[in-house]
DSSP file (Angstrom, degrees, kcal/mol; ACC not computed):
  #  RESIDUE AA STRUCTURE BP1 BP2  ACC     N-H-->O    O-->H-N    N-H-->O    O-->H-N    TCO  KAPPA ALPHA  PHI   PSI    X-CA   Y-CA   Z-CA
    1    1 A X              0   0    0      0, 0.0     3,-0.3     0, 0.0     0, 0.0   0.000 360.0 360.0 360.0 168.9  162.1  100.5  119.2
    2    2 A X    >>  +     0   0    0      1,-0.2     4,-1.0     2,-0.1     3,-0.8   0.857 360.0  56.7 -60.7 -31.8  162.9  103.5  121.0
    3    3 A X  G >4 S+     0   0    0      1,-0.2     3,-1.2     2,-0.1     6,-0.2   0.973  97.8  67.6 -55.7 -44.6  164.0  101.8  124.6
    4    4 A X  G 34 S+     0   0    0     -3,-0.3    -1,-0.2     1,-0.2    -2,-0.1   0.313  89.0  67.7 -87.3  36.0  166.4   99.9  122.7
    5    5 A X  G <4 S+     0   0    0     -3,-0.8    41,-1.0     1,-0.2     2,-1.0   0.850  78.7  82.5 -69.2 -81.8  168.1  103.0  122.1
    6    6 A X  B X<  -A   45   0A   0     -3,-1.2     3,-0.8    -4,-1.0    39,-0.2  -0.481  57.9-169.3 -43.5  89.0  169.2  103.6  125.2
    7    7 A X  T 3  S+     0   0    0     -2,-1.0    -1,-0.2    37,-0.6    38,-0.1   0.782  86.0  34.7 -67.5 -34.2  172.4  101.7  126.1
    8    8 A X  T 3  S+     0   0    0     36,-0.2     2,-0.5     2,-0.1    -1,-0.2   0.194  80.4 126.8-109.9 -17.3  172.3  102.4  129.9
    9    9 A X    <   -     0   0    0     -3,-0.8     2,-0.2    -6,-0.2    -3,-0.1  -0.609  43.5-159.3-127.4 111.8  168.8  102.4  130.7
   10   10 A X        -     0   0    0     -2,-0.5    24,-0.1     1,-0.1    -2,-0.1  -0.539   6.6-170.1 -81.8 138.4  167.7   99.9  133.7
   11   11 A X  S    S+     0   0    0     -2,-0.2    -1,-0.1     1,-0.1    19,-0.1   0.160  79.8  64.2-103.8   5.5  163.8   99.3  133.1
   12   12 A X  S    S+     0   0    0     18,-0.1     2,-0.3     2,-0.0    -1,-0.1   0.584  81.5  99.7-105.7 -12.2  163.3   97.6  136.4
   13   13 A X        -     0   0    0     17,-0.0     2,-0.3     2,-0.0    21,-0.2  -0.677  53.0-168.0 -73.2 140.3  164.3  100.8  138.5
   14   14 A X        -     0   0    0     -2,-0.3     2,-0.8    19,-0.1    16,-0.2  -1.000  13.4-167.0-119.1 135.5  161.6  102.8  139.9
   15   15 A X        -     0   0    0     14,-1.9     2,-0.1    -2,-0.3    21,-0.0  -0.887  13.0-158.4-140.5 103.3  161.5  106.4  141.5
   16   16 A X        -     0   0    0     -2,-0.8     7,-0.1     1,-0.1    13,-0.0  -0.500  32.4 -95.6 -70.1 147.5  158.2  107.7  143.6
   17   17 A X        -     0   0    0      5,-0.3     3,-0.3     1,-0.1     2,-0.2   0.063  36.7-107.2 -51.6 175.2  157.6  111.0  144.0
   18   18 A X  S    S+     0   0    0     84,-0.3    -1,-0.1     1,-0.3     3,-0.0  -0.772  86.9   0.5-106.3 158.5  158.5  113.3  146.9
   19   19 A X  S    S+     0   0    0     -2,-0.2     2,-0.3     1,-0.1    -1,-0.3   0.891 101.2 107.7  46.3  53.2  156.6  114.8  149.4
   20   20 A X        -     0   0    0     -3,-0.3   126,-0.1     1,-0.1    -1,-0.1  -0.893  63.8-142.2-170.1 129.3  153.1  113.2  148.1
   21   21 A X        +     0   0    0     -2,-0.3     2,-0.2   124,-0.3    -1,-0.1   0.686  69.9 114.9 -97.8 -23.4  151.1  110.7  149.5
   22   22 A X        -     0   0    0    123,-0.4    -5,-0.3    -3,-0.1     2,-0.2  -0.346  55.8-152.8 -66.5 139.2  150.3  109.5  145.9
   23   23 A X        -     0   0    0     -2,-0.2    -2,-0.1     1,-0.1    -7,-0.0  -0.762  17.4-151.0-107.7 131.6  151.8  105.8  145.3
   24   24 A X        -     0   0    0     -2,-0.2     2,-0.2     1,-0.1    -1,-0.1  -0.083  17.5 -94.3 -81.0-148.4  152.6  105.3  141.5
   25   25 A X     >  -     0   0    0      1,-0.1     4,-0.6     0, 0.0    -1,-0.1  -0.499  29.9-106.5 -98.1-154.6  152.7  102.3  139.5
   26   26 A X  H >> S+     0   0    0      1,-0.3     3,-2.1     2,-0.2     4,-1.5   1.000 122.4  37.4 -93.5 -54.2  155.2  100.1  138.7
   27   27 A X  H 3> S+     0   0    0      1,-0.3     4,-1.7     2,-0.2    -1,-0.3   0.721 117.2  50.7 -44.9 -50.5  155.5  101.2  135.2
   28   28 A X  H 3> S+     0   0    0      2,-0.2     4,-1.2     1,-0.2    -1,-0.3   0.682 110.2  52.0 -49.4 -24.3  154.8  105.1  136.0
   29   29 A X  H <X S+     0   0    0     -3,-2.1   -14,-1.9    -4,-0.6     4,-1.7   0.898 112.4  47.8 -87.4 -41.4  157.7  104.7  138.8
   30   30 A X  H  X S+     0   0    0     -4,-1.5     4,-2.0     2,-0.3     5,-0.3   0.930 110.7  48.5 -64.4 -62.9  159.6  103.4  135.7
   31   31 A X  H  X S+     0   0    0     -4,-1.7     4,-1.9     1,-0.3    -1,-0.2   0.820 117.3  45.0 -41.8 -36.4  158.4  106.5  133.4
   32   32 A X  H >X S+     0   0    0     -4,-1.2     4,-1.9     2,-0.2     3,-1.0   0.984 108.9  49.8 -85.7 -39.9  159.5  108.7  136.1
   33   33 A X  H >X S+     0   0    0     -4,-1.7     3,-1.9     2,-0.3     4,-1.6   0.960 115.1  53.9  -9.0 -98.1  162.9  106.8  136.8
   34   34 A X  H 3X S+     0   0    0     -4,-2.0     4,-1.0     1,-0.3    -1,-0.2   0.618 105.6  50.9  20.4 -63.1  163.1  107.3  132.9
   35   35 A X  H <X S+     0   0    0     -4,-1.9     4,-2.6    -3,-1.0    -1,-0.3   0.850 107.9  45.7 -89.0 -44.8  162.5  110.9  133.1
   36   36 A X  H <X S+     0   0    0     -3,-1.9     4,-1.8    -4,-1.9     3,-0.5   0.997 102.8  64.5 -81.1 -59.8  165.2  112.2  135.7
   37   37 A X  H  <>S+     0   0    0     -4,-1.6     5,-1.9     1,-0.3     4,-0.3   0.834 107.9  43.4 -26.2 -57.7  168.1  110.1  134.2
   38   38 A X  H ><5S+     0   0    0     -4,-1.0     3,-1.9     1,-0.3    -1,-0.3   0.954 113.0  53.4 -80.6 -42.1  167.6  112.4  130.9
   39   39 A X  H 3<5S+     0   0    0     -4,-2.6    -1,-0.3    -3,-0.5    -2,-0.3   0.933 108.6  46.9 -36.5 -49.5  167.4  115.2  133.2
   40   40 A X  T 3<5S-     0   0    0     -4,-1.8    -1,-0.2     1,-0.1    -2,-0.2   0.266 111.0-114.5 -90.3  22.0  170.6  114.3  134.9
   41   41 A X  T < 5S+     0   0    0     -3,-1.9    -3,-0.2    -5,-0.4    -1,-0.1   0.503  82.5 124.8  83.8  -8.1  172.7  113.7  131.6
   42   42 A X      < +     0   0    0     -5,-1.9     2,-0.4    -6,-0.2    -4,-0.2   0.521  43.1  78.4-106.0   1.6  172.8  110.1  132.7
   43   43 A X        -     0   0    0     -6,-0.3     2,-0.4    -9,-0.1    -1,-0.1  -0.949  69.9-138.1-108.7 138.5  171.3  108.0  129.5
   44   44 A X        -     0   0    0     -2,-0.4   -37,-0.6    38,-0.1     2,-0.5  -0.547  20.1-153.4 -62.8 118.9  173.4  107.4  126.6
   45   45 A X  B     -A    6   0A   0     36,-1.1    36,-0.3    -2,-0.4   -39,-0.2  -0.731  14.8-176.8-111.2  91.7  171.4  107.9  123.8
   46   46 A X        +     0   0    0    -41,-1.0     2,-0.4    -2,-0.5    34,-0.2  -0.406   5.1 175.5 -79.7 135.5  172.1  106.1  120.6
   47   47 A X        -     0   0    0     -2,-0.1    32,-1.5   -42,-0.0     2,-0.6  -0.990  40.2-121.1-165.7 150.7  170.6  106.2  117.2
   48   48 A X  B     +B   78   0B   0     -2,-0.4    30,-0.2    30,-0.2    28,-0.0  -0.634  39.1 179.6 -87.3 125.7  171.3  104.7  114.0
   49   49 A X        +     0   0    0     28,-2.4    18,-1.2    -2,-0.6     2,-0.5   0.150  45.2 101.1-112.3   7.4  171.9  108.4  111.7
   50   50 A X  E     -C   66   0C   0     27,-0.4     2,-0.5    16,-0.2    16,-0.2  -0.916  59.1-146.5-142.4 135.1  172.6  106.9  108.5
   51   51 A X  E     -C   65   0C   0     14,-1.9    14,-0.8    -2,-0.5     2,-0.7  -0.755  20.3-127.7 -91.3 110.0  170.7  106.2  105.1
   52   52 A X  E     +C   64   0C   0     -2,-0.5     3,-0.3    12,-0.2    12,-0.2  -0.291  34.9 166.9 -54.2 103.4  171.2  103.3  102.7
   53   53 A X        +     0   0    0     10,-1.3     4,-0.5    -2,-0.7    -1,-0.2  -0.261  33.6 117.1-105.1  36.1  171.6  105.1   99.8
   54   54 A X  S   >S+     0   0    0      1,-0.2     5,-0.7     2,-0.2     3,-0.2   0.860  74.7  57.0 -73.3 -42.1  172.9  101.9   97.6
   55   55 A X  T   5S+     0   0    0     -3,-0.3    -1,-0.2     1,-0.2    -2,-0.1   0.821 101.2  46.1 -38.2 -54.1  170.2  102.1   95.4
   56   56 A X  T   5S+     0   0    0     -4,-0.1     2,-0.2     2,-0.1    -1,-0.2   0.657 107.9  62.8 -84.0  -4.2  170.3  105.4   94.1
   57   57 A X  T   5S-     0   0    0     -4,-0.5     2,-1.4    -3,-0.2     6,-0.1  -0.661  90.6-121.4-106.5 160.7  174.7  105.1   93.3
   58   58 A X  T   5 +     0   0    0     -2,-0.2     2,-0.4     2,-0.0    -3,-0.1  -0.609  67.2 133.9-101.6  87.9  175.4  102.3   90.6
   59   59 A X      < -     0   0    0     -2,-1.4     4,-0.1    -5,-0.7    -2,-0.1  -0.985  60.9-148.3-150.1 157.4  177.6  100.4   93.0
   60   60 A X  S    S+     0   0    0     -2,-0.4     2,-0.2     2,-0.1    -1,-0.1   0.385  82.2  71.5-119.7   6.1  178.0   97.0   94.0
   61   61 A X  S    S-     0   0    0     -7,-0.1     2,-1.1     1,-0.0    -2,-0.1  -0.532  90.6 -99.8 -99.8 169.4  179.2   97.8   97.8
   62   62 A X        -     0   0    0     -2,-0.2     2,-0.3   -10,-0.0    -2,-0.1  -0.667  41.2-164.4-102.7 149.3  176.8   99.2  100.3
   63   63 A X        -     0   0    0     -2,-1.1   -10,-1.3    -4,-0.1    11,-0.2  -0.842  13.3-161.9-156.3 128.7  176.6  102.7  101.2
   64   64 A X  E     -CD  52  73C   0      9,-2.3     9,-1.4    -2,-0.3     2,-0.5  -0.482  10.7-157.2-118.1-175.2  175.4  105.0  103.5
   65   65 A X  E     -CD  51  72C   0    -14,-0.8   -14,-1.9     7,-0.3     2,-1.4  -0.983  14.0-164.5-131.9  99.0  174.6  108.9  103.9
   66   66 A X  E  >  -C   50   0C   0      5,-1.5     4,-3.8    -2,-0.5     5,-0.4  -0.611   3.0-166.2-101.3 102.2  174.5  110.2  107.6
   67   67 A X  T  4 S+     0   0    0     -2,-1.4    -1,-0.2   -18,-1.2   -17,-0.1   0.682  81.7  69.7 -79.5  11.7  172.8  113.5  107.5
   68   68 A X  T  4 S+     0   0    0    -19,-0.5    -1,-0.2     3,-0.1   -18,-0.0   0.889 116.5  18.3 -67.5 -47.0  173.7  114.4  110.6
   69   69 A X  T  4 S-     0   0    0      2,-0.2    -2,-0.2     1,-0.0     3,-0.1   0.435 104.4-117.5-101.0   6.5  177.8  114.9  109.6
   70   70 A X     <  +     0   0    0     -4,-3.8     2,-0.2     1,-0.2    -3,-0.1   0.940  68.9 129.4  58.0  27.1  177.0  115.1  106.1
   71   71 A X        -     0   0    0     -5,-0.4    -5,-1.5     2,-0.0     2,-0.3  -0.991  47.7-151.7-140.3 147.5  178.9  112.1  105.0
   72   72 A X  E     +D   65   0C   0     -2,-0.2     2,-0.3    -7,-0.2    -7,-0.3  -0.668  32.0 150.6-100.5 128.8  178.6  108.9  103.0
   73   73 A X  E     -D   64   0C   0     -9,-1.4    -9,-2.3    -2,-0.3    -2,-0.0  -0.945  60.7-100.7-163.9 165.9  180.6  105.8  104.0
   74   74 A X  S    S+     0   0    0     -2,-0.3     2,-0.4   -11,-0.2    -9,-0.1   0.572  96.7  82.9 -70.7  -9.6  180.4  102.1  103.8
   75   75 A X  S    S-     0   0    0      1,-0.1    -2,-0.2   -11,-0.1   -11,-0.1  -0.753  77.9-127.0 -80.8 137.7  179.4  102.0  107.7
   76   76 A X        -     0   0    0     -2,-0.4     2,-0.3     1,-0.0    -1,-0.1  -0.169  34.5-144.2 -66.2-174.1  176.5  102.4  109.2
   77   77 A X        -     0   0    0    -27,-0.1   -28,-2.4     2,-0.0     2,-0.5  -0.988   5.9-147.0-150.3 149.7  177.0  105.1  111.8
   78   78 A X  B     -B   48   0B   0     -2,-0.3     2,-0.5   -30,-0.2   -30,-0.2  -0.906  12.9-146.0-138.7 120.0  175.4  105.6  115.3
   79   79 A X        -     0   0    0    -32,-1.5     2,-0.1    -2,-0.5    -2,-0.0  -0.518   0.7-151.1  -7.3  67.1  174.7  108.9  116.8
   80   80 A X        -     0   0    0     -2,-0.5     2,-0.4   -34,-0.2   -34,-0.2  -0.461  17.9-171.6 -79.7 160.9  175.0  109.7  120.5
   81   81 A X        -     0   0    0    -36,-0.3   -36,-1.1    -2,-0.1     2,-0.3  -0.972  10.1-164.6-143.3 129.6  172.7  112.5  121.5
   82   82 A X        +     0   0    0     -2,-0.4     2,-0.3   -38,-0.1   -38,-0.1  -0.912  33.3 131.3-102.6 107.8  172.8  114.1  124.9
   83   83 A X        -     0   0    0     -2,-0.3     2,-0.4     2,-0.1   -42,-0.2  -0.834  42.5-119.2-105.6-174.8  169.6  116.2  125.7
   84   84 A X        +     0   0    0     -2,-0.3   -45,-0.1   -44,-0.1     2,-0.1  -0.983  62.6  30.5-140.6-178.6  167.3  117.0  127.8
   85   85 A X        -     0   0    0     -2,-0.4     2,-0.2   -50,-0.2    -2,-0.1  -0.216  63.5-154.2  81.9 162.9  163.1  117.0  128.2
   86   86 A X        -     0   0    0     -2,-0.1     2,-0.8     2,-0.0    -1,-0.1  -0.742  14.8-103.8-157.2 115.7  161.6  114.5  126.5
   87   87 A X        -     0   0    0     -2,-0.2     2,-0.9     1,-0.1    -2,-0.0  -0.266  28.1-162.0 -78.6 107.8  158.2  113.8  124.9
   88   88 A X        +     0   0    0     -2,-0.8    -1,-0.1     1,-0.2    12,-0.1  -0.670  22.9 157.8 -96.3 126.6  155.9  111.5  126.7
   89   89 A X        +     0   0    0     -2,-0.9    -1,-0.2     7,-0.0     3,-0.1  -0.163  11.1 154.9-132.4  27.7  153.2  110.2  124.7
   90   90 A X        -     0   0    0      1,-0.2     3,-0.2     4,-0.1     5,-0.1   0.201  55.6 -78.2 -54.0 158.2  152.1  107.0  126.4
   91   91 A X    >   -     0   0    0      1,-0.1     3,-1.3     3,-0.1     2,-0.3   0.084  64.4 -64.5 -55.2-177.4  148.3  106.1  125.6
   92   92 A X  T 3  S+     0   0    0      1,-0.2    -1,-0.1     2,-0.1    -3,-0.0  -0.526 115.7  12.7 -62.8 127.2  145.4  107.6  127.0
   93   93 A X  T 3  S+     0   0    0     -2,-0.3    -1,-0.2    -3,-0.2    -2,-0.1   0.602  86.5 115.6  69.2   5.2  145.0  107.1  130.5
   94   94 A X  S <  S-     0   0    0     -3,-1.3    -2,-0.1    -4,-0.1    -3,-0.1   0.275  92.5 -74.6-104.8  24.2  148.1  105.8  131.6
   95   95 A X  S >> S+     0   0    0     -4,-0.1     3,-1.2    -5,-0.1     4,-1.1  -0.058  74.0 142.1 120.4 -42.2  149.6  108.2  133.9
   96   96 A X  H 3> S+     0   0    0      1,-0.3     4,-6.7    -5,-0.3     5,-0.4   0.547  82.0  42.1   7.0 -78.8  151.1  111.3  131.6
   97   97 A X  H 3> S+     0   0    0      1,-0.3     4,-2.0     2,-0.2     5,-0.3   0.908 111.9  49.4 -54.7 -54.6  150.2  113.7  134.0
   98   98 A X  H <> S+     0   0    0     -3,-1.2     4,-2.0     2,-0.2    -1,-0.3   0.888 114.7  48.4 -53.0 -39.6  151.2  112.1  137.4
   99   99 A X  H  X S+     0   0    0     -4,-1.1     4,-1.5     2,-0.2    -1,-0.2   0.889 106.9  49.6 -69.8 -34.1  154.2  111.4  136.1
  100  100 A X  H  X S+     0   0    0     -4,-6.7     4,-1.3    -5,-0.4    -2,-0.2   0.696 115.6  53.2 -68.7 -21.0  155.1  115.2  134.4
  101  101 A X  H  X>S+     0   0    0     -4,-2.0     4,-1.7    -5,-0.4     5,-0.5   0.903 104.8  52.8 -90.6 -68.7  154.0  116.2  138.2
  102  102 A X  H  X5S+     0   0    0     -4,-2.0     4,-1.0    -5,-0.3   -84,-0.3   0.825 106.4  52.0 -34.7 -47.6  156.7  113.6  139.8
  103  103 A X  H  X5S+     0   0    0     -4,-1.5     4,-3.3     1,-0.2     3,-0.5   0.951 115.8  38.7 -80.3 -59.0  159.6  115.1  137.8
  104  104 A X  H  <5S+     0   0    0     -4,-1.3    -2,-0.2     1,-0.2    -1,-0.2   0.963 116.1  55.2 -71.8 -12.1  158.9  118.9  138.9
  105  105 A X  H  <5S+     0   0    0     -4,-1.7     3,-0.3    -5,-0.2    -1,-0.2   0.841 118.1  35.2 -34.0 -46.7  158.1  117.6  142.4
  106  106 A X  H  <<S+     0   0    0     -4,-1.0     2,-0.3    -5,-0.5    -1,-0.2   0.826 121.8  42.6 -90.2 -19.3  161.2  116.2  142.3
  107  107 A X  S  < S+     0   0    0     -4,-3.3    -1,-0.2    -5,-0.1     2,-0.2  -0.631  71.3 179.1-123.8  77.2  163.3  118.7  140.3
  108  108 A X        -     0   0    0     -3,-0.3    -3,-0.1    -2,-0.3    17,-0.1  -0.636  41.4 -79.7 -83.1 160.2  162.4  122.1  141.7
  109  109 A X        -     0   0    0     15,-0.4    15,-0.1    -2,-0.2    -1,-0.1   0.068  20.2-152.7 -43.2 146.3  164.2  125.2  140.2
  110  110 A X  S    S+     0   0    0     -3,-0.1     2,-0.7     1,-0.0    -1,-0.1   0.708  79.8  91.8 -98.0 -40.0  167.5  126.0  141.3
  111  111 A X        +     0   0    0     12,-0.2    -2,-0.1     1,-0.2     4,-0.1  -0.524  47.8 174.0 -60.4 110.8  166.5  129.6  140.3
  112  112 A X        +     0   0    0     -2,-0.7     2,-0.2    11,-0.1    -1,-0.2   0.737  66.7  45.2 -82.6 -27.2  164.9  131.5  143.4
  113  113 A X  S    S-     0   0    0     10,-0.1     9,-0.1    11,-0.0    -1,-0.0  -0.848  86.7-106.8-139.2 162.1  164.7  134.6  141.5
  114  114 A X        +     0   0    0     -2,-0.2     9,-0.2    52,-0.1     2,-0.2  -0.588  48.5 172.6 -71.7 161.8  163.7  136.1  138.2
  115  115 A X  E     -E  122   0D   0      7,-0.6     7,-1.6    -4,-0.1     2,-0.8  -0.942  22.6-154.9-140.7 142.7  166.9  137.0  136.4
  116  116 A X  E     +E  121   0D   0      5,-0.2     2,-0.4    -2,-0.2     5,-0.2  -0.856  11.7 179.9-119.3 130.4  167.7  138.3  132.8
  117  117 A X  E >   -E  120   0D   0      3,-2.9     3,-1.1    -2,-0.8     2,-0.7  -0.823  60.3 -43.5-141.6 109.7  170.7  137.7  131.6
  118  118 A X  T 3  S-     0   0    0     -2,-0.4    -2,-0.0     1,-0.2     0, 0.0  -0.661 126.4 -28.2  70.1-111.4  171.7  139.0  127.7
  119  119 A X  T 3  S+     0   0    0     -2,-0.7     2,-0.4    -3,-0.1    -1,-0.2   0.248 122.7  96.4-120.1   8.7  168.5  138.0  126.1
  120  120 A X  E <   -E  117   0D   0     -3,-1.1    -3,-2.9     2,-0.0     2,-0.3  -0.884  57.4-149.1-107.0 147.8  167.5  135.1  128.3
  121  121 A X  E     -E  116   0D   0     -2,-0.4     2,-0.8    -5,-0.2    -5,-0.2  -0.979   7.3-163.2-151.4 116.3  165.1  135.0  131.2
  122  122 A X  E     +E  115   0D   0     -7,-1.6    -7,-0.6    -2,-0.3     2,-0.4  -0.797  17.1 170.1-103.4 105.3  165.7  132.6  134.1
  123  123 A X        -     0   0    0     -2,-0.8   -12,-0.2     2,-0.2   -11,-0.1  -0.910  45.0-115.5-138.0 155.8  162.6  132.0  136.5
  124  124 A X  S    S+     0   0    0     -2,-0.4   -15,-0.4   -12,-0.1     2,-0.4   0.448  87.7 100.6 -60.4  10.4  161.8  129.4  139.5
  125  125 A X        -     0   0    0    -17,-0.1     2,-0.7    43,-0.1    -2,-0.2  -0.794  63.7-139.9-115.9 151.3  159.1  128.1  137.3
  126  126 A X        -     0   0    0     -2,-0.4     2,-0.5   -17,-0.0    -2,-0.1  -0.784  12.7-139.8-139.7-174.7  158.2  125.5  135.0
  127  127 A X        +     0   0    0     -2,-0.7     2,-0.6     1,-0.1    -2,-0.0  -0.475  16.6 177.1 -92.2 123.0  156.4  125.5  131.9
  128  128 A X        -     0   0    0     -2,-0.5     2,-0.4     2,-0.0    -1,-0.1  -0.937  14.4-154.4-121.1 152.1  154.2  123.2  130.8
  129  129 A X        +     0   0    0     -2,-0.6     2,-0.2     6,-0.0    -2,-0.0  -0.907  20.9 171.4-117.2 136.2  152.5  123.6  127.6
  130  130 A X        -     0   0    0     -2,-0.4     5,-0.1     1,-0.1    -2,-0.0  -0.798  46.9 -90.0-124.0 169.9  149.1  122.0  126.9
  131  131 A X    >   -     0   0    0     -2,-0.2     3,-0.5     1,-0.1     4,-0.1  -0.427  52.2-120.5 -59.7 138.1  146.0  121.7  124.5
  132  132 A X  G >> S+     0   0    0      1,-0.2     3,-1.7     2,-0.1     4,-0.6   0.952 111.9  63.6 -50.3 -38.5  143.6  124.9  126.1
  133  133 A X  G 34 S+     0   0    0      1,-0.3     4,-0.4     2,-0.2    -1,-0.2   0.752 105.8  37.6 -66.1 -25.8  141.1  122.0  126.6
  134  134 A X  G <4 S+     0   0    0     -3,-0.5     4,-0.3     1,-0.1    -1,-0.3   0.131  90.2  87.5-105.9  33.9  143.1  120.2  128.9
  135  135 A X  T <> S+     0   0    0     -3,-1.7     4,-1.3     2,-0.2     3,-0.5   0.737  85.9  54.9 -99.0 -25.3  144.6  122.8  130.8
  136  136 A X  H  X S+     0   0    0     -4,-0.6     4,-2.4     1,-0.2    -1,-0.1   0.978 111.5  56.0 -55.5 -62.2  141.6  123.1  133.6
  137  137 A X  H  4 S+     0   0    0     -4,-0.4     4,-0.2     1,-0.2    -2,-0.2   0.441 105.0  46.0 -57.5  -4.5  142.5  119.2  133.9
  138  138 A X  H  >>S+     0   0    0     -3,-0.5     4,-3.7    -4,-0.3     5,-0.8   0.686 111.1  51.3-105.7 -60.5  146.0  119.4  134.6
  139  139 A X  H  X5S+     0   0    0     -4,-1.3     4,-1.3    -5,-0.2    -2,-0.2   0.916 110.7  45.9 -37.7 -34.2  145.5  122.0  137.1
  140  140 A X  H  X5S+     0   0    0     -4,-2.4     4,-4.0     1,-0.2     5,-0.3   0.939 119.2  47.7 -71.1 -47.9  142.7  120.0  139.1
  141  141 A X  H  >5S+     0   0    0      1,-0.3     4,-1.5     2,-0.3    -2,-0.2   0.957 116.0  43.6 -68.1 -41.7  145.4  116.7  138.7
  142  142 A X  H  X5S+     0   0    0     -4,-3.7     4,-4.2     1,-0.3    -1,-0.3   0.954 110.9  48.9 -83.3 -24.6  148.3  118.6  139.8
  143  143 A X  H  <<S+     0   0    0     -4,-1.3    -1,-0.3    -5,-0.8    -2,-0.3   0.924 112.0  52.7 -75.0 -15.8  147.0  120.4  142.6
  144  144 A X  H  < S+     0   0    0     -4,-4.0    -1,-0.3     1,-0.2     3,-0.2   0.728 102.8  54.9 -90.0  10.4  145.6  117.3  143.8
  145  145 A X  H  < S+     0   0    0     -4,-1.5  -123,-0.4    -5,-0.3  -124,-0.3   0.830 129.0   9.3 -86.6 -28.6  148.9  115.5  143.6
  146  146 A X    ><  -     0   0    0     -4,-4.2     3,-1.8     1,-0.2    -1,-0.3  -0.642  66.3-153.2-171.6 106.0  150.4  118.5  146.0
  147  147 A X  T 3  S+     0   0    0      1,-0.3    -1,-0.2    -2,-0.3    -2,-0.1   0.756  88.7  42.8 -28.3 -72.5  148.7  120.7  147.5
  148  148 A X  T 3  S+     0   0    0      2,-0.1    -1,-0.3    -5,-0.0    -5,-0.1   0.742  77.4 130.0 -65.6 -14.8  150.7  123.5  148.0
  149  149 A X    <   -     0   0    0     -3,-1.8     2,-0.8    -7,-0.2    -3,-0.1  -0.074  62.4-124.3 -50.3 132.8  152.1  123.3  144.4
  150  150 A X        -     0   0    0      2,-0.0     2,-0.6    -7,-0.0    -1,-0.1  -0.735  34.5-176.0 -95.8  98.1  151.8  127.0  142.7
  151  151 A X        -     0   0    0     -2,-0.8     2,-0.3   -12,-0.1    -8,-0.0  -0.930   8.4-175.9-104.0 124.4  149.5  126.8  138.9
  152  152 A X        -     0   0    0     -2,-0.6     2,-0.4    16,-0.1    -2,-0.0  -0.888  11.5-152.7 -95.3 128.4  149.1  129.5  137.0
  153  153 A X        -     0   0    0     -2,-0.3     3,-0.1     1,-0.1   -17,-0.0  -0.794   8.3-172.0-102.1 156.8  146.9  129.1  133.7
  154  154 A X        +     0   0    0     -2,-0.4    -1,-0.1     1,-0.1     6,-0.0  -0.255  38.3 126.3-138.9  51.6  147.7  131.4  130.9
  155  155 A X        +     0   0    0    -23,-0.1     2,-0.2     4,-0.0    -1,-0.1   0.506  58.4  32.4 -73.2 -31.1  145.1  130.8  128.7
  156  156 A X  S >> S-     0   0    0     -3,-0.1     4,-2.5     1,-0.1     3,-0.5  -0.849  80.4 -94.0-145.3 171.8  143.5  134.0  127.9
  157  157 A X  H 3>>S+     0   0    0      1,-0.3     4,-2.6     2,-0.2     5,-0.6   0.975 125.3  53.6 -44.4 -52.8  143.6  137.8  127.4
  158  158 A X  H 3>5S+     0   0    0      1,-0.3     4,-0.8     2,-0.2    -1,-0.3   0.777 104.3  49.0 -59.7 -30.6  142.7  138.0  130.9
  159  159 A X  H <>5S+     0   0    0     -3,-0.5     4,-1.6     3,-0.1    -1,-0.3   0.789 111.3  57.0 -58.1 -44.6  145.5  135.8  132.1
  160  160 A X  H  <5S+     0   0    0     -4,-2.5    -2,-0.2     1,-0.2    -3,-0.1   0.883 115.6  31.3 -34.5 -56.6  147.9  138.2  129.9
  161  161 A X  H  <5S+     0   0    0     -4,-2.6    -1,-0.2     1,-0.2    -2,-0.1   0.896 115.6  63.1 -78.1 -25.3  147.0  141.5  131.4
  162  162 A X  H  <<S+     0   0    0     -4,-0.8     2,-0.2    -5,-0.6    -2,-0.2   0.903 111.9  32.3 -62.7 -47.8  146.3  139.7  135.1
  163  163 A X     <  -     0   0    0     -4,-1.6     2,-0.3     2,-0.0    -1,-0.1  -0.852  67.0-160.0-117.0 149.2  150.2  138.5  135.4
  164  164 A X    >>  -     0   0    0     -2,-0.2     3,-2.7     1,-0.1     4,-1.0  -0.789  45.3 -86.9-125.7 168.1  153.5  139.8  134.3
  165  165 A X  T 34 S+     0   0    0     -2,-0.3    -1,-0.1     1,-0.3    -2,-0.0   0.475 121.8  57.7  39.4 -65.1  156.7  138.0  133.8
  166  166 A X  T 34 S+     0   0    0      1,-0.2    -1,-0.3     2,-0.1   -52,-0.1   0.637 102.3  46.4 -64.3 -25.5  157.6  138.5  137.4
  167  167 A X  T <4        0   0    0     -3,-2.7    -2,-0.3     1,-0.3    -1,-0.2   0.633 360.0 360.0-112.7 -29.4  154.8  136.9  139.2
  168  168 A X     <        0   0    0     -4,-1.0    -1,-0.3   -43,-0.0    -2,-0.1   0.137 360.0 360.0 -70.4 360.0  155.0  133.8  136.9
């Protein structure tokens, strides 16, 4: 499974949000724990990269094909990965949203101001992208996790012309 990935990665830590009177659970606390670690660079992420390809060679040793480096040898081979973001896909009902609202709660922008720099555009916000049918619901859920938190939906023609770049 995916967890067992991770080499580093304590499942008994938990990290509540800030500012916010909402309490999670144990498991959300976990999610959110989870979630800043890969923000901060600080799980090793390991992953087996290489295909038994023994079958297809007429050979009586094993061998594999790692298409990451685009080489075949008799070891398997395992694959650290740094990134960051992640995609959380827990079931239905289990937190998602409270938890994507704990990590920017917790990791506001370091950028105060728009800036463009070459071809890249740096702003205090961030983005989350959802189905249009649940974008009403994420607004109601974040603004009731913290009040003052600033959502902009951008849903429609009318959202296009209504806000520019800056204002986002």
């Amino acid at each position: 499974t995916w967890k067992k990935c991770y080499i580093n990665y304590d499942k008994n830590k938990i990290l509540q949000p800030k500012d916010t009177s909402i309490k999670l659970y144990s498991y959300q606390g976990n999610t959110v724990y989870w979630m800043q670690e890969i923000e901060n660079n600080k799980i090793d992420f390991s992953m087996n990269t290489s295909v038994d390809i023994s079958d297809m060679i007429d050979t009586v040793e094993k061998l594999y094909f790692n298409p990451v480096n685009m080489k075949i040898s008799e070891n398997r081979e395992l694959q650290q990965f740094n990134y960051k973001g992640a995609i959380l896909g827990d079931e239905m009902g289990s937190g998602k949203t409270i938890c994507c609202a704990s990590i920017i709660v917790n990791n506001p922008s370091k950028v105060k101001v728009f800036t463009k720099i070459d071809k890249r555009i740096y702003t205090k916000t961030t983005l989350v992208i959802v189905p249009g049918h649940l974008a009403k619901q994420w607004e109601f859920e974040l603004k009731k996790f913290k009040k003052d938190l600033k959502v902009i939906l951008y849903l429609t023609r009318v959202h296009h012309k209504k806000y520019t770049i800056k204002d986002i």
